[in-house]
NUGU-169774 format. One record per residue (C-alpha): residue in three letters; x, y, z. Coordinates in steps of 0.2 Angstrom, whole numbers, plus 2048, in hexadecimal, padded with zeros to 3 digits. Layout:
N
<dotor><residuo>ALA</residuo><u>X</u><v>Y</v><w>Z</w></dotor>
...
//
This chain:
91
<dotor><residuo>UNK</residuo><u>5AA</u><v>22A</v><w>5AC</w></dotor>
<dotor><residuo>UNK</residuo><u>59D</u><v>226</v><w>59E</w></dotor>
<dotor><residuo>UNK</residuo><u>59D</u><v>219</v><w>58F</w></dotor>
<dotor><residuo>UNK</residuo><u>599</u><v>21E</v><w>57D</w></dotor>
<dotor><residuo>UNK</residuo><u>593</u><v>211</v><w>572</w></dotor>
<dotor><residuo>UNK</residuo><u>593</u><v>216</v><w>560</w></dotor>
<dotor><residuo>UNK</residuo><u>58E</u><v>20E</v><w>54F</w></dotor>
<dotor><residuo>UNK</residuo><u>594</u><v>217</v><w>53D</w></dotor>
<dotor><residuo>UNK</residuo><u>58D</u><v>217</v><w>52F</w></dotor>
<dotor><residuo>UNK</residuo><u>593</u><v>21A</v><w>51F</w></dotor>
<dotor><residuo>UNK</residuo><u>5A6</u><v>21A</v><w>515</w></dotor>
<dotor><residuo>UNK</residuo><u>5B0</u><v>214</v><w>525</w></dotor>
<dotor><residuo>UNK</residuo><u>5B7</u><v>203</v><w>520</w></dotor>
<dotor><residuo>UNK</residuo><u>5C6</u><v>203</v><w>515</w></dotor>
<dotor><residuo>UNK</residuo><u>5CA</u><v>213</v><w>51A</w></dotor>
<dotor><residuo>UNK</residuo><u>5D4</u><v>212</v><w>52A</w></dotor>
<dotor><residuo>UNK</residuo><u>5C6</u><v>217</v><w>535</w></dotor>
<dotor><residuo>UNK</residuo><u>5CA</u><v>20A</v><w>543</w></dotor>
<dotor><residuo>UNK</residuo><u>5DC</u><v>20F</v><w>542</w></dotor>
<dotor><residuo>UNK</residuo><u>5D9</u><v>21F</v><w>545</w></dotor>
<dotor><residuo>UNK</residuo><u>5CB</u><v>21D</v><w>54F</w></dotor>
<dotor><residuo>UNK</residuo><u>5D7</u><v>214</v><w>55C</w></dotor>
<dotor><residuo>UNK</residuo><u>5E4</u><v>224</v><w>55B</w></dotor>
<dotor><residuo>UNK</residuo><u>5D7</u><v>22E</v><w>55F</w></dotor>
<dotor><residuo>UNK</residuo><u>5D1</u><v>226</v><w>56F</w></dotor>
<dotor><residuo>UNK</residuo><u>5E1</u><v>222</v><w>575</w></dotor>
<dotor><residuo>UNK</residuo><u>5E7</u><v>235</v><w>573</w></dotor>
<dotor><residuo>UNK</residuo><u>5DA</u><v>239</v><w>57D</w></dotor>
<dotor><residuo>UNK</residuo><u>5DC</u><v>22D</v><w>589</w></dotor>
<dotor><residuo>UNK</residuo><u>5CC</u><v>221</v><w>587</w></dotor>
<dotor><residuo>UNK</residuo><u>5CA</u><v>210</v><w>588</w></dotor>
<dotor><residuo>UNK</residuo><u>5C0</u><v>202</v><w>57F</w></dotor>
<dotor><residuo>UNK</residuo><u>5C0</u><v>1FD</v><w>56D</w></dotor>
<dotor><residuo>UNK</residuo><u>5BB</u><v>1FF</v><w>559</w></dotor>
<dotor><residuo>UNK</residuo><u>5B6</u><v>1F2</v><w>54E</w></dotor>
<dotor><residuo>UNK</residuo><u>5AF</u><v>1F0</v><w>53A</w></dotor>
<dotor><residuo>UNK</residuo><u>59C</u><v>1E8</v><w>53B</w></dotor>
<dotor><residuo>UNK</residuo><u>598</u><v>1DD</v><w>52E</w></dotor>
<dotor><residuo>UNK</residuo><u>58B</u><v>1EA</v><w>527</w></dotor>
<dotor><residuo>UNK</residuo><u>597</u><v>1F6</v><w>522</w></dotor>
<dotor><residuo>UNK</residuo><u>598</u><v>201</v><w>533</w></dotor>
<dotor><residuo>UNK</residuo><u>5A4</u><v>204</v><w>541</w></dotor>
<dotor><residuo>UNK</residuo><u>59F</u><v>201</v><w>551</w></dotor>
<dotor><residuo>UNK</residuo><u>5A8</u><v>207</v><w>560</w></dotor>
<dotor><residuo>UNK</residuo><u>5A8</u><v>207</v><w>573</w></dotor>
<dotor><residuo>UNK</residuo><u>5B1</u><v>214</v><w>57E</w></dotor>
<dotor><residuo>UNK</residuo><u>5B3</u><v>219</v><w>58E</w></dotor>
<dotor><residuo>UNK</residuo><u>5B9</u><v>227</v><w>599</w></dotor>
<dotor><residuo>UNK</residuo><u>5B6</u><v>238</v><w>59E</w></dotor>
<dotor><residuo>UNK</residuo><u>5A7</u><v>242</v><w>595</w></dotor>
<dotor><residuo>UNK</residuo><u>5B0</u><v>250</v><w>58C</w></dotor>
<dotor><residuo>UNK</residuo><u>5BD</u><v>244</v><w>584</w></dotor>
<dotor><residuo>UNK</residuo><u>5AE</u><v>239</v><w>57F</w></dotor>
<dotor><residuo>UNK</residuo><u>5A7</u><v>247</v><w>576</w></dotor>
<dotor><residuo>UNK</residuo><u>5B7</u><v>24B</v><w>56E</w></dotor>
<dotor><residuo>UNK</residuo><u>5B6</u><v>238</v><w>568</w></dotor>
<dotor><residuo>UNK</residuo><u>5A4</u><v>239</v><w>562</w></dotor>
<dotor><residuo>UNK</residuo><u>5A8</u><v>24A</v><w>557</w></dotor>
<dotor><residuo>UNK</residuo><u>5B7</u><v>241</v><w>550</w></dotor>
<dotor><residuo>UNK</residuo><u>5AB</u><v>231</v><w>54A</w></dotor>
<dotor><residuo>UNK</residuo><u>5A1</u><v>23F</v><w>541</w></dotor>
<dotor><residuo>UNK</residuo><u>5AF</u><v>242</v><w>534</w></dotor>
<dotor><residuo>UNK</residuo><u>5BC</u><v>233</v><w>537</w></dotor>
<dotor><residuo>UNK</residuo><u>5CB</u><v>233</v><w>52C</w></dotor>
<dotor><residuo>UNK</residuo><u>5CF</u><v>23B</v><w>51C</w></dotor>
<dotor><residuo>UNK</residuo><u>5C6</u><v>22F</v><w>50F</w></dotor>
<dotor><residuo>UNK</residuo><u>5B8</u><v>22A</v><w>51A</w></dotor>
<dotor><residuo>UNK</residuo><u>5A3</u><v>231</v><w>518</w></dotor>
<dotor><residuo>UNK</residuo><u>59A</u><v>231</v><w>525</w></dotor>
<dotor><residuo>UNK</residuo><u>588</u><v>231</v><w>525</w></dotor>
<dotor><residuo>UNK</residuo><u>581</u><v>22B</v><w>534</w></dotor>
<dotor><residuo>UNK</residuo><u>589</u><v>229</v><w>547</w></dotor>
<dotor><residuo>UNK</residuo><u>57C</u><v>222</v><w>554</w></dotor>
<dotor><residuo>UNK</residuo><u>583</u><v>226</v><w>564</w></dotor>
<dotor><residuo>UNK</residuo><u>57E</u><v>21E</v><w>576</w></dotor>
<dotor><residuo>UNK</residuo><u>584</u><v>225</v><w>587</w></dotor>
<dotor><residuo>UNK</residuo><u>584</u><v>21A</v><w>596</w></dotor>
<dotor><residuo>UNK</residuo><u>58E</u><v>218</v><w>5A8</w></dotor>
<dotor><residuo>UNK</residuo><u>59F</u><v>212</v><w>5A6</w></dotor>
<dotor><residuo>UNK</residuo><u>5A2</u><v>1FE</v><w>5A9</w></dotor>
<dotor><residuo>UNK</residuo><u>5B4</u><v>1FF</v><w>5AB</w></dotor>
<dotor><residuo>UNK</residuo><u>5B8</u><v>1EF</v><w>5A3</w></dotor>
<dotor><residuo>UNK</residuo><u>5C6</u><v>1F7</v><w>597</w></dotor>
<dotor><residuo>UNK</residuo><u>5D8</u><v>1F9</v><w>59A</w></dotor>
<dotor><residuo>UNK</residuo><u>5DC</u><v>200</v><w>58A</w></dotor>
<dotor><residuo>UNK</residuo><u>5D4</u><v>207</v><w>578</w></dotor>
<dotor><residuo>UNK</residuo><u>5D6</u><v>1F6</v><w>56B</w></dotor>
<dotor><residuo>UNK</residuo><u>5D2</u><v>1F3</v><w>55A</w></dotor>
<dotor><residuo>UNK</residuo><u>5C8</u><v>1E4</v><w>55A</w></dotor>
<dotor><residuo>UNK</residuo><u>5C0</u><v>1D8</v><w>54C</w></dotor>
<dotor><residuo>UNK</residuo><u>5B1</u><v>1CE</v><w>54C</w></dotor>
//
């Protein structure tokens, strides 16, 4: 199990991207959460197994019709195991 902490950058508020962000992780069967920052970009926290992470991390590259990406920053780390379930959450 690995964590995957991810900031995007670009066209991803007001486009659905945490909405679909959340399907995303749950179909693949991760756990954690998405939020808008205040500066614009999404940040989002997930965890489970390695190659459904990576599935994740290539989704954040595009996102959802109507959102530009143009920057992911992405951070790989040990799995805490403090989520029971993928959330949208608000700062």
């Amino acid at each position: 199990m690995k964590r995957l902490t991810a900031t995007v950058h670009g066209r991803v508020q007001g486009v659905s991207f945490r909405y679909y962000t959340r399907l995303e992780a749950q179909r693949l069967g991760l756990v954690g959460w998405v939020r808008n920052e205040r500066d614009g970009s999404v940040s989002i926290v997930a965890e489970g197994q390695e190659a459904e992470l990576q599935r994740l991390a290539n989704f954040l590259h595009h996102g959802p019709q109507g959102a530009r990406v143009a920057q992911v920053e992405i951070a790989w780390s040990p799995a805490t195991h403090e989520f029971q379930s993928f959330e949208v959450r608000w700062l």
